[in-house]
N, C-alpha and C positions, 0 to 999 in steps of 0.2 A: 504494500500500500504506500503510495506518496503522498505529501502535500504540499501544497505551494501556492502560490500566488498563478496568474495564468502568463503575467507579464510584469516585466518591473515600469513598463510604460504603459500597462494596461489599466484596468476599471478598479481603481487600488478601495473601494468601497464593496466589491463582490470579494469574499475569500471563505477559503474553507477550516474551521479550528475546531479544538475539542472546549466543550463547554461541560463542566460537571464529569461525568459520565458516558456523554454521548460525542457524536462529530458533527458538528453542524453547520450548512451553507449559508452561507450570511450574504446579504444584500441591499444597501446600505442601512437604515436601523432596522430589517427586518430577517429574523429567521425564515428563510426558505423552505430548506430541507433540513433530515434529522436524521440519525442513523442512532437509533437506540443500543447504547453498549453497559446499563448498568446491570443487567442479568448476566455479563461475560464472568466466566470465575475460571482463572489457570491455570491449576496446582504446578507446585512447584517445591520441592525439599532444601533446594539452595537458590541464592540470588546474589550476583554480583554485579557492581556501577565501578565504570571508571570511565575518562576522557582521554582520547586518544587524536594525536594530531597527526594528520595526513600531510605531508613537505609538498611543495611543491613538484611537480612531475613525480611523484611517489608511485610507484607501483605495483601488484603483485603484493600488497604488505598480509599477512598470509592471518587471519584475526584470530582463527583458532580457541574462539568463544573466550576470552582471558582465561583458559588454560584446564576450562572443562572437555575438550575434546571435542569427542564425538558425541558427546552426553546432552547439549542444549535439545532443549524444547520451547522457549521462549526467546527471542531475539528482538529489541527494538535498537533502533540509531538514529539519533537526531543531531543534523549535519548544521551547523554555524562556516560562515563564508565571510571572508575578508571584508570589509564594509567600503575599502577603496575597489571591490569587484563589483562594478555598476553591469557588465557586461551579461544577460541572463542566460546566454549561451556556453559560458565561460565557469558556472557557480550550478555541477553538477562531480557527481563522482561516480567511478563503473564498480561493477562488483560481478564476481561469477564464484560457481562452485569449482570445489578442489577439485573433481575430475572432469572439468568442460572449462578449458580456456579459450575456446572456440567461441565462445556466448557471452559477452559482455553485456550486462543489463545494469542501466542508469538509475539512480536516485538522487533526488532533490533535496528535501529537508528533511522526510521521513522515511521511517522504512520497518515495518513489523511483521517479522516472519512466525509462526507458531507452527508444534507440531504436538505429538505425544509420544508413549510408550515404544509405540510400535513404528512411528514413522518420524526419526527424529530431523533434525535441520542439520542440513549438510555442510563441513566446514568452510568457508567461504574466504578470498582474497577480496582486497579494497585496492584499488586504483584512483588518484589525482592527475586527472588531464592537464591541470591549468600549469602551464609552466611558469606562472607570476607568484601564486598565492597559494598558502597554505590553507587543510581545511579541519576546522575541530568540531571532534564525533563525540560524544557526549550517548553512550552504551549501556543497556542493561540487557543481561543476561541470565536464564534461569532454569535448572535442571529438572528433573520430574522425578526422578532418581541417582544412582552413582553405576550405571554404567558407562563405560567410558572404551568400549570398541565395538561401536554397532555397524560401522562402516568400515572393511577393510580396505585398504588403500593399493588395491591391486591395479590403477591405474599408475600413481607415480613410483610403482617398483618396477614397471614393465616400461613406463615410457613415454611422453608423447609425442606424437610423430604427426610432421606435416610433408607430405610428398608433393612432389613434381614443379619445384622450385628452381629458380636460377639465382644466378651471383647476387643481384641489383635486391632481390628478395630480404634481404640480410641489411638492416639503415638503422641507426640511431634514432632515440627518440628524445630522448635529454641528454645532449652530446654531455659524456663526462659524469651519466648516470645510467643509462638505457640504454637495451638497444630493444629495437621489434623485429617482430619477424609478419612481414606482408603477405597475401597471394598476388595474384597478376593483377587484379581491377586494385591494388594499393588499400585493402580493405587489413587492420591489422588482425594476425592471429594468436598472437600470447607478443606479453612485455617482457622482460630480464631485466633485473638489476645487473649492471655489473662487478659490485663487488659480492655478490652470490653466485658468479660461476668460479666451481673450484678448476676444470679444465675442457677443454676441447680437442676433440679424438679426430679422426676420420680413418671409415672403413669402405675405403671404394667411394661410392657418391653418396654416402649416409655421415654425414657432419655431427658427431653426438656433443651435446652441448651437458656440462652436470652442473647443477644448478642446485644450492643446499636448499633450498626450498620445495621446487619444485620434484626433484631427483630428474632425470635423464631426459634433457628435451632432444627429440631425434628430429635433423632435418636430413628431405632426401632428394637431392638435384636430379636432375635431366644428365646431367654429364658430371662426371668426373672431373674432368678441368673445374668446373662451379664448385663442387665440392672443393675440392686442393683449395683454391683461391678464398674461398669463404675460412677455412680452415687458416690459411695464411695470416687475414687479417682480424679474426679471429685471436687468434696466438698475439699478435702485434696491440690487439687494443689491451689484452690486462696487464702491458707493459708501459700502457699509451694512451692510460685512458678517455683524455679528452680530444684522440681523432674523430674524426667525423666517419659512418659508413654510409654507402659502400665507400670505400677507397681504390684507386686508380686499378685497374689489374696491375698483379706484379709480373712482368715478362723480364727482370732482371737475376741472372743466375748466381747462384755466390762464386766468389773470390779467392783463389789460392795467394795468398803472403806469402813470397818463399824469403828463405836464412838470405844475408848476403854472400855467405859463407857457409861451407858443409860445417854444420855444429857448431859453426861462429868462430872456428879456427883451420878448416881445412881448405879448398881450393872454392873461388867464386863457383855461382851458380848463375850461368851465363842465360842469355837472352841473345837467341839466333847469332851463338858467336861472341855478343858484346856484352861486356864485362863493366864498363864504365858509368852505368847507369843501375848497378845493384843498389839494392834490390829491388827487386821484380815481383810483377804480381801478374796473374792469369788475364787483368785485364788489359795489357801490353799485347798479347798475342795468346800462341800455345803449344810452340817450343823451346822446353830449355834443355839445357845441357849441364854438368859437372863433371868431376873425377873422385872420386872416393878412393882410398888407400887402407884393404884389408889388414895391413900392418897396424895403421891408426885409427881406423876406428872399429876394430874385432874382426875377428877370422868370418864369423855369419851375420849376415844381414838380414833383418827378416824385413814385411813390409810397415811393420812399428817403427823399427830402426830407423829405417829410411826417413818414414812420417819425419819422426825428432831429428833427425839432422837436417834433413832440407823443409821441412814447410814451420812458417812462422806462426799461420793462425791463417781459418778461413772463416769469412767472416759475410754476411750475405745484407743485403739490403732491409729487407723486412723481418728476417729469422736471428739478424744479428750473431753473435758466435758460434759456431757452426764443429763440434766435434768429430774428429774426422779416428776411422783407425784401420785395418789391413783389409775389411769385409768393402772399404773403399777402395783400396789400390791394387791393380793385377801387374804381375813381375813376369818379362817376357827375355828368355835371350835367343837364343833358337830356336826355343818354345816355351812354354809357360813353366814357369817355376813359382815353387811360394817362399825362397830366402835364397840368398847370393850365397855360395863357400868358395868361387872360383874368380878368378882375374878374366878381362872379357868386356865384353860390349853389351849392355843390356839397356832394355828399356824399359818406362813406369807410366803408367796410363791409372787417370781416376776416371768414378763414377760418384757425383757430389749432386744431389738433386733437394732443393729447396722444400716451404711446405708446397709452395704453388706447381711445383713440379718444372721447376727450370732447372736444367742440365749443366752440369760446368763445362759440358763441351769435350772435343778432342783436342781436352791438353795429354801432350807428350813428355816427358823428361828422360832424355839421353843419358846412360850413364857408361862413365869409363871406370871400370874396375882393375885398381893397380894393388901391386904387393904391397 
């Protein structure tokens, strides 16, 4: 049930209020209508009040009856609005249940939900649209009994899922506090706080978002690329929280640092020959060259080895430092080997791919292997 005014520019002489016991349409000094409520009786064994303020672009705040559970059977909320919010479009708040975030439904100043024994009121989240003004809830709550698991919550252990989404799908909604997640007409489907996601997965085109509120919001792209890329900035915003989504595609590949130096004391690690410009990095080109000396630096080399003597740090545009180790590098002399014992010509080829899935490319490193 709502109530409200019909307009804050409207016929401020017609409105609806509760009088005594009853609700009644008022008109200017005459009662209209009446909706007789003093035979209403609502057992109840506990009752709790308290005031709760909604922040500004608040979202998703998760009410969970002040802490009866699944136990309510009576719920009222009476909503107070900024008194600088003249705007009447602007001085509302959403609400849905714990397992339908799909279904946003509004309320104004009131709102009395009631159930009983057998059919009790379902845990419900609160949303603030207004990105200006805070809104305070002013709440009573009341059990009919003490049980407290009448609804198992076998939606947020499994997941919710929205399918057949693209990149642009994925947009902030209080850059620096939200993000939403869209369908294609821009209509939204669930909010996130950001600092309520513990991390972000992907498996193929399913983007799993975990969210300590919510547990496991699954999204699931059209492609694979959407997925990687959402996943990418994704990874970058709980790093960065006040960029904006979506964010540009990332079509930039991470970066090989290399030593100046094998181990910063053995022979340069040239660049097509030249030596005068170490050190060098993958985005110069993508082949280098060295000499390594089994005397100095061990009888075997494995592809760890190598890592720590020649590469500096890889480091990527959106993924930032980028651990690299042998499951990345293949050792080839005349054919494939997995550690150097011999003097020789060989060469070291990586495979480095971002969250977006950019490739480091076909870099090569020559190596000369001396006693």
């Amino acid at each position: 049930m709502s109530c409200g005014n019909t307009s804050v520019w409207g016929n401020q002489s017609q409105y609806i209020k509760f009088q005594n016991s009853d609700i009644v349409a008022i008109e200017g000094s005459n009662t209209v209508e009446r909706l007789l409520g003093g035979d209403i009786r609502i057992p109840y064994q506990q009752v709790l009040k308290t005031k709760i303020v909604l922040k500004a672009g608040q979202i998703n705040y998760l009410f969970n009856f002040l802490g009866m559970g699944d136990n309510a059977t009576f719920l009222a909320i009476k909503a107070t609005y900024n008194t600088a919010s003249v705007n009447e479009e602007d001085n509302y708040i959403l609400w849905n249940y714990y397992d339908d975030f799909t279904k946003k439904y509004p309320m104004d100043q009131l709102m009395i939900l009631t159930g009983n024994s057998t059919n009790r009121i379902k845990q419900i989240y609160l949303s603030n649209p207004s990105s200006k003004y805070a809104v305070t809830l002013d709440v009573m709550v009341a059990n009919i009994d003490d049980t407290y698991t009448f609804f198992p919550d076998t939606v947020n252990q499994v997941g919710t899922t929205f399918v057949n989404l693209v990149y642009s799908n994925v947009a902030s909604y209080v850059v620096g506090q939200s993000i939403k997640v869209i369908d294609n007409n821009s209509n939204p489907l669930i909010y996130i706080q950001i600092p309520n996601i513990n991390y972000v997965s992907r498996m193929g085109s399913v983007v799993t978002i975990d969210d300590n509120t919510m547990g496991q919001v699954l999204i699931v792209f059209g492609t694979q690329s959407d997925a990687a890329q959402v996943q990418s900035e994704l990874s970058y915003l709980l790093n960065n929280t006040n960029v904006t989504l979506p964010m540009p595609l990332d079509t930039e590949p991470p970066v090989i640092y290399w030593n100046s130096k094998v181990g910063g004391v053995g022979d340069y690690i040239a660049f097509n020959g030249a030596t005068a410009g170490a050190p060098y990095n993958t985005g110069n080109g993508f082949t280098f060259s060295t000499s390594i000396s089994l005397g100095q630096f061990g009888s075997t080399l494995s592809s760890d080895n190598l890592i720590s003597l020649l590469v500096g740090s890889v480091s990527d545009n959106r993924d930032g430092n980028i651990v690299i180790n042998s499951s990345n590098v293949s050792l080839f002399g005349t054919v494939s080997v997995s550690q150097i014992v011999a003097t020789g010509s060989y060469s070291m080829t990586f495979s480095i791919t971002d969250l977006a899935l950019n490739s480091i490319g076909a870099v090569n490193m020559n190596l000369t292997i001396l006693e």
